[in-house]
C-alpha positions in Angstrom: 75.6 123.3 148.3 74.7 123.2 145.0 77.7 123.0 142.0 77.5 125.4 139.3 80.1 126.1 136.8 79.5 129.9 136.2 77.8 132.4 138.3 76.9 135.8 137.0 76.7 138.0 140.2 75.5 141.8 141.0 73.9 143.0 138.2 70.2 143.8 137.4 68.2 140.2 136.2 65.9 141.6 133.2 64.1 138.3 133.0 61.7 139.0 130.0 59.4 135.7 131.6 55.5 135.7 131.2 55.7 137.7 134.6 58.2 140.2 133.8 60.6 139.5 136.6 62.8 141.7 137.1 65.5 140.9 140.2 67.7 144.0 141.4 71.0 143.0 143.0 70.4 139.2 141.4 71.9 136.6 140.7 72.3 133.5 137.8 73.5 130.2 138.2 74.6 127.8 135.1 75.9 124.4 134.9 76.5 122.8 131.2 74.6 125.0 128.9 71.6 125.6 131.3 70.1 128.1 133.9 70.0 126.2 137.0 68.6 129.4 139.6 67.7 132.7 139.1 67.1 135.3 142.1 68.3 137.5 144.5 72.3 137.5 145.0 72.4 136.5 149.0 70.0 133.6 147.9 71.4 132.2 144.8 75.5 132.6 146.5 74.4 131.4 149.6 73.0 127.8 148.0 75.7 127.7 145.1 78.9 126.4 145.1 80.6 128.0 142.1 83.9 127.5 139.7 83.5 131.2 138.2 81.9 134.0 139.2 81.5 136.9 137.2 80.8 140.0 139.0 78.5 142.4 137.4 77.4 145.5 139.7 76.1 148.6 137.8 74.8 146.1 134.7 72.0 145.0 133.1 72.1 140.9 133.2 69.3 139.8 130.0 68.4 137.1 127.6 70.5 137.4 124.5 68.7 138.9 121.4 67.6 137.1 118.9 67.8 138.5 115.1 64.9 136.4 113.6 65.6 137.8 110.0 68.8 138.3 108.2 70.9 137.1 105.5 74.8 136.8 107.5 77.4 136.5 104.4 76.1 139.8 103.2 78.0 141.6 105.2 80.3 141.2 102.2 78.1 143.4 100.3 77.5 146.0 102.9 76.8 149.3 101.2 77.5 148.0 98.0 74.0 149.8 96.5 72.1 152.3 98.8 69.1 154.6 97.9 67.3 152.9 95.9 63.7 150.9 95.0 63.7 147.2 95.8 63.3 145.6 92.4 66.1 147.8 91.0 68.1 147.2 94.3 68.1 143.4 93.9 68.2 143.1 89.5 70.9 145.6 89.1 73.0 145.4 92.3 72.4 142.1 94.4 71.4 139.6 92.2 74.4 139.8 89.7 77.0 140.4 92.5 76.2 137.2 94.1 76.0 135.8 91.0 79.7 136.8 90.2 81.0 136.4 93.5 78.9 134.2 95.9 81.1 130.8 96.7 81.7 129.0 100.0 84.6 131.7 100.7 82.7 134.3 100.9 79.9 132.8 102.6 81.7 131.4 105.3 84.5 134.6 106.2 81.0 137.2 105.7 78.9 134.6 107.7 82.0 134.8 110.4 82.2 138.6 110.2 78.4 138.3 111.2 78.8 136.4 114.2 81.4 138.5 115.5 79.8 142.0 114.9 76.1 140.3 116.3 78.0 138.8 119.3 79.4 141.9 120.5 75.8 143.5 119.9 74.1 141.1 122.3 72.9 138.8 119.5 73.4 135.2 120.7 70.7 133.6 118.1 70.3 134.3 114.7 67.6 133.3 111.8 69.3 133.2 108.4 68.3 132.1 104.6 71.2 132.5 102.2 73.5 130.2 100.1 75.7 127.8 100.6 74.3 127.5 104.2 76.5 124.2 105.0 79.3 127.4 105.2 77.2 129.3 107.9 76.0 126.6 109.9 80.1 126.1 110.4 81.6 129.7 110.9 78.3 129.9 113.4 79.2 126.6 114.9 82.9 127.7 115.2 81.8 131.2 116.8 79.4 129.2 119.4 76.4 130.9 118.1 72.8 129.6 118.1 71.2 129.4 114.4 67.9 128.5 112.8 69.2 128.8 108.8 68.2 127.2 105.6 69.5 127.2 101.8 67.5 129.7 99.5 65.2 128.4 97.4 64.8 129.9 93.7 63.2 128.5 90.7 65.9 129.7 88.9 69.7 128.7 89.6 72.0 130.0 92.0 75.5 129.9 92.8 75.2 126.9 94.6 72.3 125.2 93.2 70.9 124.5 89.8 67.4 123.4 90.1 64.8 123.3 92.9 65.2 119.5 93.3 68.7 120.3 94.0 67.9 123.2 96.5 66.0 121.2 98.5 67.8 117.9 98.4 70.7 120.0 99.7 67.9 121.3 102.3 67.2 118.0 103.4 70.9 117.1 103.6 71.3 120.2 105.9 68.5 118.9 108.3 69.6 114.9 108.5 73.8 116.4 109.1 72.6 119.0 112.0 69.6 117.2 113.6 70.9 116.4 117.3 73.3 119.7 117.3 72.5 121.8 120.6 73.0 125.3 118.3 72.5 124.9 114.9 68.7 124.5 113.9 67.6 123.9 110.3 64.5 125.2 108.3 63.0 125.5 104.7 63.2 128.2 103.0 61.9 129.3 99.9 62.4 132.7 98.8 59.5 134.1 97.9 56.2 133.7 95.9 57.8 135.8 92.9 60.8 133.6 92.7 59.3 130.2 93.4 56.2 128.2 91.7 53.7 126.4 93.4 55.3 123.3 92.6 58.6 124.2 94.5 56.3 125.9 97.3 54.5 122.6 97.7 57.2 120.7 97.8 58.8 122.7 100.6 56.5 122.5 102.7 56.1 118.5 102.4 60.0 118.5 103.1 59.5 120.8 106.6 55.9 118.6 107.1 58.1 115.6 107.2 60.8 116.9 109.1 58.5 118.9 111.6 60.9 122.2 110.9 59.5 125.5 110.0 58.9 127.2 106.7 59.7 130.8 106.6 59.5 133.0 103.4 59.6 136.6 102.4 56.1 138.0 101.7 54.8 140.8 100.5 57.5 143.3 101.1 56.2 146.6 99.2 53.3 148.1 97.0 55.1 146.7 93.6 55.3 143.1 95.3 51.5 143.0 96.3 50.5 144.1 92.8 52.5 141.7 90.6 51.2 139.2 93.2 47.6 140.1 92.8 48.2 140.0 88.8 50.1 136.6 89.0 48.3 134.7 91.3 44.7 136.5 90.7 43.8 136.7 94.3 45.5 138.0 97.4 49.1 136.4 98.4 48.1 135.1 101.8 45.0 133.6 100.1 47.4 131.6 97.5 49.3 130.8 100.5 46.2 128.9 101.7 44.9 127.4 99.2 48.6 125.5 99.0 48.6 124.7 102.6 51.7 126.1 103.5 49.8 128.5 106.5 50.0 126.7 109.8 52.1 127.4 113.2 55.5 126.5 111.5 55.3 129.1 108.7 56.9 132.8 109.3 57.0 135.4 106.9 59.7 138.2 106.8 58.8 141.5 105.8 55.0 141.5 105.4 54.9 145.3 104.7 51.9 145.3 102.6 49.6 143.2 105.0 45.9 144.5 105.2 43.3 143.1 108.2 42.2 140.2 106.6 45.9 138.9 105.8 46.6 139.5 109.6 43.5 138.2 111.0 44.0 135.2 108.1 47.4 134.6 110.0 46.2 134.8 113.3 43.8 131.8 112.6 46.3 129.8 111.5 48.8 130.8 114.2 51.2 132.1 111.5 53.8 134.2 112.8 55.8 137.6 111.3 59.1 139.0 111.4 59.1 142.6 111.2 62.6 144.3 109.4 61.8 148.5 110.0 65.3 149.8 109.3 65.8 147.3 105.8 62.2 148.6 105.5 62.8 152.3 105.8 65.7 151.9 103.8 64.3 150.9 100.7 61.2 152.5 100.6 59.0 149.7 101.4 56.8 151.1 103.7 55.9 150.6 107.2 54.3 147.4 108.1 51.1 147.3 110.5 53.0 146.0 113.5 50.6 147.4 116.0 47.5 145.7 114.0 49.3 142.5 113.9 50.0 142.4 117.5 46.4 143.2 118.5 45.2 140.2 116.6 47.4 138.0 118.2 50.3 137.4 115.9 53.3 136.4 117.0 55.6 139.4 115.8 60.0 138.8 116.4 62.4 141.6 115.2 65.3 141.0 112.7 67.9 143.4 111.1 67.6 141.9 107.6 70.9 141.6 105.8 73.6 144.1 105.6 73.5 145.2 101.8 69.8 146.7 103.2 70.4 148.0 106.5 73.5 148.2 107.1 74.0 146.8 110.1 73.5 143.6 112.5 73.3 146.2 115.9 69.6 144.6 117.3 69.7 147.1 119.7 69.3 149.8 116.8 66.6 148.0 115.7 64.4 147.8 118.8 65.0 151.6 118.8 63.6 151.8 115.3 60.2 149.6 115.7 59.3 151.2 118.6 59.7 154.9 116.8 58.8 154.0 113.6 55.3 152.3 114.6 54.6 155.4 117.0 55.4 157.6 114.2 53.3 156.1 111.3 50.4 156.0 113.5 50.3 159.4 115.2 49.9 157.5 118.5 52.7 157.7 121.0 51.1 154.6 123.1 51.5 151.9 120.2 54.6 149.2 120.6 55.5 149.9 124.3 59.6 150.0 125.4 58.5 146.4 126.8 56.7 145.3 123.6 59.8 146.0 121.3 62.5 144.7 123.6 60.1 140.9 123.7 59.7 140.9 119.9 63.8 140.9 120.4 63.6 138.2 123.1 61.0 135.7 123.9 58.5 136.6 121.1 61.5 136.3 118.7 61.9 132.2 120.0 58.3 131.7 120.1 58.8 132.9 116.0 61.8 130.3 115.4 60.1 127.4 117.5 62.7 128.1 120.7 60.7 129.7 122.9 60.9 126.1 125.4 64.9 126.9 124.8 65.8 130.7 125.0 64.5 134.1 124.6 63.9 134.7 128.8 66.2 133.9 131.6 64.7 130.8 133.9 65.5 127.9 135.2 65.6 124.9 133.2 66.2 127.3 129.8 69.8 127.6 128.0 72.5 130.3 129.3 72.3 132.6 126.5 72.4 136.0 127.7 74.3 139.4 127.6 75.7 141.7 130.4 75.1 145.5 129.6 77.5 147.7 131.3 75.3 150.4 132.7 77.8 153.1 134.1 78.2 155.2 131.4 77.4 158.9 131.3 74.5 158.1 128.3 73.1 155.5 130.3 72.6 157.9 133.8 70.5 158.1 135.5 68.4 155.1 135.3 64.6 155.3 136.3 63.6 152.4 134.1 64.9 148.9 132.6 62.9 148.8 129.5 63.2 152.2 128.7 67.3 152.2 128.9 67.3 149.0 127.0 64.8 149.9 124.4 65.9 153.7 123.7 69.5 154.4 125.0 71.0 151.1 125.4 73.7 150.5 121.9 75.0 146.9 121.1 78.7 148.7 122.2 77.4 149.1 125.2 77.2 145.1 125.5 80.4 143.9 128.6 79.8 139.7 127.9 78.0 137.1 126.2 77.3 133.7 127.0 75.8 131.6 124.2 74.6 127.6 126.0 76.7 128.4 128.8 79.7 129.4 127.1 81.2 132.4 127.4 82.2 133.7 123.8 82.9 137.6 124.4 84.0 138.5 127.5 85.1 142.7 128.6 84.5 143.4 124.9 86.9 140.8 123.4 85.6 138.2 121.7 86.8 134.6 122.4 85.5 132.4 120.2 86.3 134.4 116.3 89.4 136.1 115.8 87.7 139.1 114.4 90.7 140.7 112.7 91.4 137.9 110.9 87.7 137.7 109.8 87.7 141.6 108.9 91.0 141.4 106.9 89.4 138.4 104.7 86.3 140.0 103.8 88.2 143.0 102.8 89.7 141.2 100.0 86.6 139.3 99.1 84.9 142.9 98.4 87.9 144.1 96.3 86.8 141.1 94.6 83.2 142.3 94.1 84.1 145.6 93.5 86.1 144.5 90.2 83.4 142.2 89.3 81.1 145.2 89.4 83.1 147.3 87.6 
């Protein structure tokens, strides 16, 4: 017999693998923080010897998500500016709220808050670029989430940092303190190209070119972006990109609304990826970016909610719903961005985006136990002809029993285990009658 520590029992294995296994009455073994057998229930009981089993019938057993985009300690601005353009969204609203109110308090309790409302939405790894990162690398540690995150980058200050040598001196501090840690990842990030020069562009890339880490920015995110671009830099964005060397399979880009063919087939070359944000997107008016197209060519496309001042929400879930929709919608062509297409931009494309795809993003053996159990007898989810369908279309992050994050379980029957999540709410309740005064 073989020892395991937990096995999940009963349930319906979505794998999301290259072969798209899926095992009906299955079953999952872990020991540590690692899949040691997937298959069919007698099998896997029959060989395993276990110290928990948790039995799952009627559910949906499937890699955790993975939010590729989002900025966590905003959920202390969530809905703090709504229904409006980007520029004003971010010089009126965002900018000088975080400016008045951003510290390490309110970074850490919002970046907590986001753990606990991704967790118990079948988020087990997150992609985040915000400030005073030290602070959400430790409420992410503390909730026993997995994290690729990095400090902003600005030319000008921020609440944290005052030049760019700073910002990525704290960077590299970031990388050397969380190098060996099994969740928490580190990358460079500079903002964007309207925010940062060359010389802090170059210079972040050196930094993730000598650390091997990837480089993620946002780019090209509306019409008025792509035009002050093509004034600024005389030529298009992804060309500038280029010519500074900062395109190669490390470097992601969020957003990427505004992408024509030759940007995407200029990214495919290079083995760039993209993470697509369609509610933050619809939101603000930026358009729909050309998903499908991207796809086609060969990008790598993962799925993030974007922060919650633009979205409002962390619920991944939703926002598989949305890119499959929105896509089918903007292109008058019900066949584009398939049930199975979104829910692998939320899964293993997602990893192959933050460099984890040898780590998570499908369940197999030899990969890390972060997944989430779906409880599927509920009246909204019956009947049930087809996996991807349910999960990409009627499935909600509520309707999310367990996590396990590297083997450990954090939410378990709805109740989290890891965050006390009322202490969490009640903090950043008085951190936003803090920004409410500062806002007047």
């Amino acid at each position: 017999m073989i020892t395991a520590d937990i096995l999940v029992s009963g349930g319906t294995i979505v794998t999301l693998n290259d072969k798209d296994t899926i095992i009906r009455d299955g079953a999952l073994a872990i020991r540590g923080d690692t899949i040691i057998a997937v298959g069919a229930k007698e099998e896997i009981l029959a060989a395993h010897e276990c110290g928990e089993t948790i039995e799952v019938p009627q559910s949906i057993i499937m890699p955790g998500l993975i939010n590729a985009h989002t900025h966590a300690a905003m959920t202390c601005f969530r809905g703090i500016a709504d229904d409006m353009e980007l520029m004003n969204w971010l010089n009126r609203f965002i900018f000088p709220a975080e400016a008045r109110n951003v510290d390490p308090e309110l970074v850490y309790w919002g970046s907590l808050l986001a753990c606990a409302e991704m967790i118990k939405s079948g988020t087990t790894t997150f992609s985040d670029m915000y400030i005073f990162e030290e602070l959400t690398a430790q409420a992410a540690k503390e909730a026993g989430m997995r994290c690729l995150l990095g400090e902003v980058l600005f030319d000008f200050p921020s609440p944290n940092i005052k030049t760019p040598e700073e910002g990525l001196a704290y960077t590299e501090k970031l990388i050397r303190k969380w190098a060996d840690d099994p969740l928490i990842n580190i990358m460079v990030e500079p903002h964007a190209l309207y925010t940062c020069s060359p010389e802090l562009l170059k210079a972040a890339k050196a930094l993730a070119d000598r650390y091997k880490v990837p480089l993620a920015t946002h780019l090209l995110e509306n019409k008025a972006e792509a035009k002050q671009l093509k004034e600024k830099l005389g030529q298009r964005a992804t060309h500038f990109l280029k010519e500074l060397g900062l395109l190669d399979e490390r470097f992601f880009a969020f957003h990427c609304v505004m992408m024509d063919d030759e940007d995407i087939r200029l990214f495919a070359d290079k083995g760039c990826k993209v993470v697509h944000n369609p509610e933050s997107n619809m939101k603000l008016a930026s358009g729909v970016a050309p998903i499908s197209s991207m796809i086609r060519e060969g990008v790598v496309v993962g799925l993030g909610t974007d922060g919650c001042a633009s979205n409002n929400n962390l619920d991944m879930f939703q926002e598989i719903d949305t890119a499959a929709k929105l896509e089918k919608s903007a292109r008058l062509d019900p066949t584009v961005m398939s049930a199975r297409t979104v829910l692998k931009m939320a899964t293993c494309e997602g990893a192959k985006v933050l460099g984890l795809d040898g780590v998570v993003g499908s369940l197999e053996t030899g990969k890390k136990a972060d997944l989430c159990i779906i409880d599927m007898n509920k009246p909204h989810l019956t009947p049930l002809y087809d996996e991807y369908s349910h999960l990409a279309y009627t499935v909600g992050g509520a309707d999310v029993e367990t996590v396990i994050i590297n083997g450990r379980i954090v939410m378990r029957n709805r109740r989290l285990i890891t965050i006390d999540e009322e202490e969490a709410m009640h903090r950043v309740r008085i951190i936003a009658r803090r920004v409410k005064e500062s806002l007047g």
